[in-house]
C-alpha positions as CSV (number, residue, x, y, z in Angstrom):
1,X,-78.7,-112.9,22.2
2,X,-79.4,-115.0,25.4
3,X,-80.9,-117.6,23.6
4,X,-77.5,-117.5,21.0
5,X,-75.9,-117.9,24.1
6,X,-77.6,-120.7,25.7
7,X,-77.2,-122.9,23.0
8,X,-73.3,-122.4,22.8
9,X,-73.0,-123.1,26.2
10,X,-74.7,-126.3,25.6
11,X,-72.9,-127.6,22.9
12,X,-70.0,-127.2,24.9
13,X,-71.5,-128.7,28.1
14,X,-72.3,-131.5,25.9
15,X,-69.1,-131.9,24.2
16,X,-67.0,-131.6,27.3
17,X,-69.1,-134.4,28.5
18,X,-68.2,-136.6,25.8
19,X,-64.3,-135.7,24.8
20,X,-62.1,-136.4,27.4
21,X,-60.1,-133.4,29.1
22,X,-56.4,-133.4,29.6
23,X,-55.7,-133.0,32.8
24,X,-52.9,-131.5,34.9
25,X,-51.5,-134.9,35.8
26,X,-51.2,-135.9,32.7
27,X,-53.8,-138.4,32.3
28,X,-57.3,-137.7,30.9
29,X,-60.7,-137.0,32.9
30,X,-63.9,-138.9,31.2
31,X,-67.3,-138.4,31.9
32,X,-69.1,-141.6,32.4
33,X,-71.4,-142.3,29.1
34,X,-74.0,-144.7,28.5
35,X,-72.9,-148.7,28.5
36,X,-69.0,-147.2,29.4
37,X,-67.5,-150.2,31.4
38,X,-63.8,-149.6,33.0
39,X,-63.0,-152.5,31.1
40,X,-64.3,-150.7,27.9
41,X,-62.3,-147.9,28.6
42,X,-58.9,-149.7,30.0
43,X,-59.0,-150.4,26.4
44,X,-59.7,-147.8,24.2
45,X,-57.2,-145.1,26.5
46,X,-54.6,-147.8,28.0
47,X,-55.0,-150.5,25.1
48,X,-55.2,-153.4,27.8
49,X,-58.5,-154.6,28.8
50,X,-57.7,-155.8,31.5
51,X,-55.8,-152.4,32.9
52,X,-58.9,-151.1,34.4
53,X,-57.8,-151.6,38.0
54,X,-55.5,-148.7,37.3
55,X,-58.7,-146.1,36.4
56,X,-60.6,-147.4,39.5
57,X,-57.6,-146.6,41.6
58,X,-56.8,-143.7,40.2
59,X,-60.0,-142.2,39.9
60,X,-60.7,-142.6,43.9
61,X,-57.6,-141.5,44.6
62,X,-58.3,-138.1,42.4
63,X,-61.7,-138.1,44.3
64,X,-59.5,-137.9,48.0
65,X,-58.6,-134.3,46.9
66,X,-61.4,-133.8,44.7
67,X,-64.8,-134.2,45.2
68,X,-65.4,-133.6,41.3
69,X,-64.1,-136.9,40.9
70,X,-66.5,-140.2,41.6
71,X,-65.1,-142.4,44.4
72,X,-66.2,-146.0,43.6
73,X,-67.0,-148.7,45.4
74,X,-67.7,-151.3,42.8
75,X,-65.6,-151.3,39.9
76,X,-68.2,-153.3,38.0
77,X,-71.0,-150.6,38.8
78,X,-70.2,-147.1,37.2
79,X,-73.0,-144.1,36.0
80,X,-73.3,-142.1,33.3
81,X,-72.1,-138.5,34.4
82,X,-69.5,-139.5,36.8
83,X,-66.3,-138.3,36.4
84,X,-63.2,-140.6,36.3
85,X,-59.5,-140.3,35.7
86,X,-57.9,-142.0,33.1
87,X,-53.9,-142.0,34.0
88,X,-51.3,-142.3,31.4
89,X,-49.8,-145.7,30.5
90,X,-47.0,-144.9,32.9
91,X,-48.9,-144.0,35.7
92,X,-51.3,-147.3,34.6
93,X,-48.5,-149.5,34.7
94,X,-46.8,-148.4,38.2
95,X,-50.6,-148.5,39.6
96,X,-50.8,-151.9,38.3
97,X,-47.4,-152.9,39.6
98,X,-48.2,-151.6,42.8
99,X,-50.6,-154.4,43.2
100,X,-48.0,-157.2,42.9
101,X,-48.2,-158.3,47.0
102,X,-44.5,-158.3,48.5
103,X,-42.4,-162.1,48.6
104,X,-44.3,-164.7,50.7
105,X,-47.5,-162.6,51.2
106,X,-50.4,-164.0,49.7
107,X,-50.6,-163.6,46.3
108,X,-46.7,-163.3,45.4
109,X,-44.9,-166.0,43.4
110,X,-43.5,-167.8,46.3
111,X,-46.7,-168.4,47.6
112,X,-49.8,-168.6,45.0
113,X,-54.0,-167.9,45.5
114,X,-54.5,-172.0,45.2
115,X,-57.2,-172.3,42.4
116,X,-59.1,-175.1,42.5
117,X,-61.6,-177.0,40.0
118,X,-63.9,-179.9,40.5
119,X,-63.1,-182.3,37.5
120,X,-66.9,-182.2,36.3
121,X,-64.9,-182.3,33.1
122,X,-62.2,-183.0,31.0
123,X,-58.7,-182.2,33.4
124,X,-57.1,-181.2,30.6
125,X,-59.8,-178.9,29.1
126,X,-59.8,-177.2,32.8
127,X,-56.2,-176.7,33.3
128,X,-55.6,-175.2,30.1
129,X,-58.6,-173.0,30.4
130,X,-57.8,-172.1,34.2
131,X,-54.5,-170.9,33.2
132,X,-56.2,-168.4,30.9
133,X,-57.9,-167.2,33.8
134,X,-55.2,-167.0,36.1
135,X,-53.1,-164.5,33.5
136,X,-56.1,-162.6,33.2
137,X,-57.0,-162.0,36.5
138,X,-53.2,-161.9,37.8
139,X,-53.0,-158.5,34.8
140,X,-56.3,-157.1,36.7
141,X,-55.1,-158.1,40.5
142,X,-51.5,-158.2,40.5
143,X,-51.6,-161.6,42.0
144,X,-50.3,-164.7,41.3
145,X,-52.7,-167.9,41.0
146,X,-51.8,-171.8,41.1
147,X,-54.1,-173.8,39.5
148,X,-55.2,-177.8,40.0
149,X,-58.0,-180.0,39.6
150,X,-58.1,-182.1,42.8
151,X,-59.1,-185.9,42.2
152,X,-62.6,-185.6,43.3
153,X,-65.3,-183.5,44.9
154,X,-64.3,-184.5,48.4
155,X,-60.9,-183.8,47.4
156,X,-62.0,-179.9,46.6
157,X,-63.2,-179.8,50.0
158,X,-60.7,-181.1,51.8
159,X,-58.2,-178.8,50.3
160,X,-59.9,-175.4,51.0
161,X,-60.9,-176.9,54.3
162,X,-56.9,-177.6,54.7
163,X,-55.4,-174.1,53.7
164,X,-58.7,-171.8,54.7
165,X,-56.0,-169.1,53.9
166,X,-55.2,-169.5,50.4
167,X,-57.8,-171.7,48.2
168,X,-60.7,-170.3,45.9
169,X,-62.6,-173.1,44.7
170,X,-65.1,-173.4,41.6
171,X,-67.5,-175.7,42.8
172,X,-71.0,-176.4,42.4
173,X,-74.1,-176.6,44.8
174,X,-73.5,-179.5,47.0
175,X,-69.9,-179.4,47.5
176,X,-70.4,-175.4,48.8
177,X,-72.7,-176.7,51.5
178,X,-70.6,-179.3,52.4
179,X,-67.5,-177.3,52.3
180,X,-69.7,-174.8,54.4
181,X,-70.7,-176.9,56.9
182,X,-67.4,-178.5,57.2
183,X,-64.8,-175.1,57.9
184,X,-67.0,-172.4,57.0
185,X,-66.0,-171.8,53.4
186,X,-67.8,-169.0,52.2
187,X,-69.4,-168.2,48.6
188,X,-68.1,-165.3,46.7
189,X,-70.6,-165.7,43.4
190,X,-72.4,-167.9,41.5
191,X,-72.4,-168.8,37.8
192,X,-74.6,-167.3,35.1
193,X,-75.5,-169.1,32.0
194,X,-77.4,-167.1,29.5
195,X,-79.3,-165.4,31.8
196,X,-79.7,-167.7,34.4
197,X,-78.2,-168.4,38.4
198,X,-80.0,-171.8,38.1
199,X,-80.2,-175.4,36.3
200,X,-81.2,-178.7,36.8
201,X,-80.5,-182.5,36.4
202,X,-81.5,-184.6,33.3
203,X,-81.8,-188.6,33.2
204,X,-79.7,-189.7,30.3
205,X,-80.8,-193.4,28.6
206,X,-80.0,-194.3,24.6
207,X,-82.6,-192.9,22.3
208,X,-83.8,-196.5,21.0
209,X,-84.1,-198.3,24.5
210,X,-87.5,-198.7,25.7
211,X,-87.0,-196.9,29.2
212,X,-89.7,-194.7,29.1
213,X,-90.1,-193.1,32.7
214,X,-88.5,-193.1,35.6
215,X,-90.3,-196.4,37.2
216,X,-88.3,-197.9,34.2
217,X,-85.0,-197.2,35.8
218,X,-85.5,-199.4,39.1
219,X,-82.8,-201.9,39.4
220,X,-80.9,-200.6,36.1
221,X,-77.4,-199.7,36.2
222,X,-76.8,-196.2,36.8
223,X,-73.5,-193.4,35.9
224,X,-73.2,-190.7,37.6
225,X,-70.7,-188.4,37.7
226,X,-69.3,-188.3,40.9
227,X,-71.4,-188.9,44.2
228,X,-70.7,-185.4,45.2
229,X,-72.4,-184.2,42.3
230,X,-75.7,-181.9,43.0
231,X,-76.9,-182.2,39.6
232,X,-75.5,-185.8,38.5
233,X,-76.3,-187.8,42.3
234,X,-77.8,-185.6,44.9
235,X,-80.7,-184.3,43.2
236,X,-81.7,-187.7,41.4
237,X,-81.1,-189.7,44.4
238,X,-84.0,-187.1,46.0
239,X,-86.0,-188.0,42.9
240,X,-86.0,-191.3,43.7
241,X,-86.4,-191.6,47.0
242,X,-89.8,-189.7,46.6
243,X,-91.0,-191.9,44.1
244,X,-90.0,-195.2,46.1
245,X,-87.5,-196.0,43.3
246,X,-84.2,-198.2,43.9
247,X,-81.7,-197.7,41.0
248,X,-79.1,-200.8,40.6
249,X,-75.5,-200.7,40.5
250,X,-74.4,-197.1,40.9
251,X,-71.0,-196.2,38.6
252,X,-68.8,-193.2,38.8
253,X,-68.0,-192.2,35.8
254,X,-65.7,-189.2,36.7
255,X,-67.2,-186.3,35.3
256,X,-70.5,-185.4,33.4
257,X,-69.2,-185.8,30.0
258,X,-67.9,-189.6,30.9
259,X,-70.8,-190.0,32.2
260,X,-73.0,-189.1,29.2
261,X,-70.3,-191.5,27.1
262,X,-71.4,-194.2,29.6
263,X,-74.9,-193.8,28.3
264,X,-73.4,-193.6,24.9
265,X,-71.7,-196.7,24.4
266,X,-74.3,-198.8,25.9
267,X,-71.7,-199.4,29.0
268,X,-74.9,-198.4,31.2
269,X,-78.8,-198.1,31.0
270,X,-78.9,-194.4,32.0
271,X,-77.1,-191.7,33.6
272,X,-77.3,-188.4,35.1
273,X,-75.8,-184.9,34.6
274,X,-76.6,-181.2,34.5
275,X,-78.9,-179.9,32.0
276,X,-78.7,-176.0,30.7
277,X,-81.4,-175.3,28.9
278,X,-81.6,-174.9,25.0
279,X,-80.7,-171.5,23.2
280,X,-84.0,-171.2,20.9
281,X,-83.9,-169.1,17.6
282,X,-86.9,-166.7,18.7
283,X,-87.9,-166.7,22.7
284,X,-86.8,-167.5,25.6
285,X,-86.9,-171.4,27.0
286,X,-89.4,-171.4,30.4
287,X,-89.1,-174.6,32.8
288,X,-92.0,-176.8,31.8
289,X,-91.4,-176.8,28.0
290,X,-89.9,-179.6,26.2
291,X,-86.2,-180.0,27.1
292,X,-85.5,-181.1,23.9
293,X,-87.7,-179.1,20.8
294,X,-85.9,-179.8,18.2
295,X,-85.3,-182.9,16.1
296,X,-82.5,-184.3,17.5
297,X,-81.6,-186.2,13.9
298,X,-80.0,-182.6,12.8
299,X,-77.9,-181.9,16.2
300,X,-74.3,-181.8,14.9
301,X,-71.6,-179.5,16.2
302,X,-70.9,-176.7,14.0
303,X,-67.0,-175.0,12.7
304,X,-66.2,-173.9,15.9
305,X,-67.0,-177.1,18.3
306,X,-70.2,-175.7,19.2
307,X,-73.6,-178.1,19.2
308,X,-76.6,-177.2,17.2
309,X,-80.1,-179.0,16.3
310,X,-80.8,-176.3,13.3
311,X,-80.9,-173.0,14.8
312,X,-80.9,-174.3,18.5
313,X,-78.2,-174.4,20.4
314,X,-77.7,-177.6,22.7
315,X,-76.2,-176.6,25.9
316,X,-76.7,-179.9,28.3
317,X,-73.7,-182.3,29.7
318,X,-74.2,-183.7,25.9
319,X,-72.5,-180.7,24.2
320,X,-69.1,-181.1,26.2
321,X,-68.8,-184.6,24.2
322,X,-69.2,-183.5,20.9
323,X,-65.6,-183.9,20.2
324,X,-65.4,-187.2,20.7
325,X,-69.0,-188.5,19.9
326,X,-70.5,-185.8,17.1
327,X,-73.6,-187.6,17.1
328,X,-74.0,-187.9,20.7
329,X,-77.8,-186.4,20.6
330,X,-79.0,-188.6,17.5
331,X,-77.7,-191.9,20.1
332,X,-78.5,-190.2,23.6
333,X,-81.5,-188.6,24.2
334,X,-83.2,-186.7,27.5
335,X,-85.7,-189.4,29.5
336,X,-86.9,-186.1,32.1
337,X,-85.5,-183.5,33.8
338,X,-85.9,-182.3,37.5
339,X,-86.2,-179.4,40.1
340,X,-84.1,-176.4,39.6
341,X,-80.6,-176.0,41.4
342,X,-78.5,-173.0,42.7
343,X,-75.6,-172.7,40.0
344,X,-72.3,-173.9,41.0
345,X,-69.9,-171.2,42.9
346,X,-67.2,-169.5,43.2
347,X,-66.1,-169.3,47.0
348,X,-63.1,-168.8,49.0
349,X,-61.6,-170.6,52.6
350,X,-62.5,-169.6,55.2
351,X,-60.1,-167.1,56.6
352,X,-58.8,-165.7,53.1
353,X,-58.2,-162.1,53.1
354,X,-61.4,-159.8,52.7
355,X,-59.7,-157.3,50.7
356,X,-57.6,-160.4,48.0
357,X,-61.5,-161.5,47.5
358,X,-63.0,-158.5,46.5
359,X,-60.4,-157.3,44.0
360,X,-60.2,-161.1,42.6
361,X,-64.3,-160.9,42.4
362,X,-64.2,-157.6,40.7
363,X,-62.0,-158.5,37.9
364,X,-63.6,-162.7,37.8
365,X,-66.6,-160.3,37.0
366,X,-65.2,-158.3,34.2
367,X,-63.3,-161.8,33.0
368,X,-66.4,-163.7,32.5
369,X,-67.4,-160.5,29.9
370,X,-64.7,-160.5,28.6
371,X,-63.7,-162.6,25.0
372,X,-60.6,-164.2,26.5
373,X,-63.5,-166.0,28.9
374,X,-64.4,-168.0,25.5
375,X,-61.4,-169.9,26.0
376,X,-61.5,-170.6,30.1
377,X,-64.7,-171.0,32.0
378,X,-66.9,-169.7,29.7
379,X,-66.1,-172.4,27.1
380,X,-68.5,-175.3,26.3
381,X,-66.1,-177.4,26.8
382,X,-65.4,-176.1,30.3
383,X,-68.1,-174.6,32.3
384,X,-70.3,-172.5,30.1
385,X,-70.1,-169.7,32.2
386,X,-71.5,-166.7,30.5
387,X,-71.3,-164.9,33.9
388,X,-71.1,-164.3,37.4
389,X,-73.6,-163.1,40.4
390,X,-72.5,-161.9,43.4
391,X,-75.0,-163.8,45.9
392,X,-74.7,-164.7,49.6
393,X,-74.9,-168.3,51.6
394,X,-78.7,-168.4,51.7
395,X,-78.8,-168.7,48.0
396,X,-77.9,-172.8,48.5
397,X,-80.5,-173.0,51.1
398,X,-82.5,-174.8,48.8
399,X,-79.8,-177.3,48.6
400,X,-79.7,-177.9,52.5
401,X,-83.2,-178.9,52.5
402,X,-82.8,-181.5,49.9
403,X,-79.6,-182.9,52.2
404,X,-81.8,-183.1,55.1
405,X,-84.9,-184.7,52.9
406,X,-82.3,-187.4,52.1
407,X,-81.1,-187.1,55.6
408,X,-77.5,-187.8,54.2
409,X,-74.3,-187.2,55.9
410,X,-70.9,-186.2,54.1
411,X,-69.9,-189.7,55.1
412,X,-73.2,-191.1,52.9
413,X,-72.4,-188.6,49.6
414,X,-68.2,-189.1,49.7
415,X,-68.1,-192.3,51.7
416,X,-65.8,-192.5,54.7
């Protein structure tokens, strides 16, 4: 009989573990299952991904009362087991209201979080795909968001330096330490593509010209894609400087697509940009294999804009011109590629609000999983974000060095 007994009792453990309870609030209580995300479950109980602010704010207010309830601290981090509170759609829609900041705080319409991208790409590309993301994340924060794509790299920094207040800024290696060094901007995260926090630079020269080596490139004339650039100036100009190389005439392109179609229609002998490794069809790519195993003859992009060499998948500067040069990897091909790089950032002024950039982190975060993220910074033709890693300042340490190798000033990389 005890043994009857202890068996019901389990299936009914377990099954109030997995079926949510109606509770006397009127919203739900969930126990936390393996791979549950709050996103996940803004979505199946409130139909709206991106309602999942209201179950972390709900939940830890619940757990002020009740200790039942799991307070948390990271809305990205939850455990099976732990109990949350799903509200109704009411209650998730005046929680989510009650984000919107009041008029001319931070935040409100009258005075927009100023978003601002380098334009390593296409403007338009980045606009259109930054206003995906600043819907998104205004539906998770209850914040308004501005965005604009400054004219250059120094133009970034000299923004967020100007309102340290109100500017979050998606920028890569160098111009963080810059911007760091200048007003004490401060990293937030850093991008993750396919796995990976870090990337490199790749020397760019037509696949029929007879530059075989870097030696080959002394005196030629050289695009890069803006000279605040880690991956398409700073790191190469380290590269040769060690080697006792002097390039010739130095171009800037204005972005690392433009500069790959410098390359491309012979209007330069090489260039530099970012290279992201290859997707292969079985393993993983390791630094030190060939940055380009495939045949390059059968790189086309496929129905959906995306490049591919067979069943690899071509992830480098090349693949963000694929629209306007298809065959871009049968003309251009990789001459070497160099020392890894921090990924670029996301990071806010100096004195914006503590409490604005954890909630905007949070739901970036959850964004950058999400699939609207196809069509903003996670597109190829955008940043190829397939992530984001919270890190701190020493992460671009590695960058500082290489600043000091060159023993360059901000005057040196922007001019002044």
């Amino acid at each position: 009989m005890k043994r009857v007994l202890s068996v019901v009792l389990l299936v009914v453990l377990l099954f109030t573990m997995a079926v949510p309870l109606v509770n006397a609030d009127g919203g739900t209580d969930h126990t936390v299952q393996k791979d549950d995300w709050l996103s996940k479950l803004a979505d199946k109980f409130l139909g709206d991904i991106f309602a999942w602010p209201a179950i972390w704010e709900a939940t830890n207010a619940m757990a002020e009362t009740d200790s039942s309830y799991a307070h948390i601290d990271n809305p990205n981090v939850i455990e099976p087991g732990q109990k949350l509170y799903i509200p109704t759609t009411e209650e998730a829609a005046a929680l989510l209201a009650g984000q919107a900041p009041v008029a001319g705080e931070l935040g409100s319409a009258e005075r927009p979080v100023q978003v601002l991208f380098v334009p390593s790409v296409d403007a338009g590309e980045i606009v259109s795909g930054g206003e995906v993301m600043a819907a998104a994340l205004k539906q998770a924060t209850g914040l308004n968001f501005e965005v604009s794509v400054p004219t250059s790299y120094a133009a970034t920094i000299e923004a967020m330096c100007a309102s340290p207040e109100d500017t979050m800024g998606f920028i890569p290696a160098l111009g963080y330490v810059l911007a760091n060094n200048r007003c004490g901007v401060d990293v937030g995260g850093a991008a993750v593509r396919y796995g990976l926090s870090l990337y490199t630079e790749q020397f760019l020269v037509q696949r029929d010209s007879d530059i075989t080596s870097l030696a080959d490139l002394a005196g030629k004339k050289w695009a890069v894609p803006d000279r605040g650039s880690t991956s398409g100036f700073l790191y190469p100009s380290v590269e040769f400087k060690t080697a006792g190389i002097e390039p010739g005439e130095i171009i800037e392109a204005g972005g690392h697509g433009a500069a790959v179609l410098a390359v491309y229609n012979g209007e330069v002998d090489f260039a530099t940009s970012y290279f992201s490794p290859p997707l292969l069809p079985e393993g993983k790519w390791y630094y030190g294999m060939d940055p380009e195993p495939f045949d390059p003859m059968l790189a086309a992009p496929d129905e959906k804009g995306k490049l591919y060499a067979g069943d690899y998948r071509i992830l480098d500067a090349r693949a963000s011109v694929v629209s306007t040069a298809p065959d871009v990897v049968e003309k251009v091909r990789i001459l070497q590629i160099g020392d890894k790089i921090p990924n670029d950032s996301v990071s806010f002024g100096p004195d914006f609000p503590q409490g604005l950039r954890a909630r905007i982190m949070n739901a970036l975060v959850i964004f950058a999983a999400s699939d609207a993220c196809a069509e903003s910074i996670c597109s190829d033709q955008f940043y190829n974000w397939t992530g984001v890693e919270p890190v701190g300042d020493s992460f671009y340490d590695p960058v500082r060095a290489l600043i000091n190798v060159l023993g360059y000033t901000e005057e040196d990389i922007f001019g002044g």
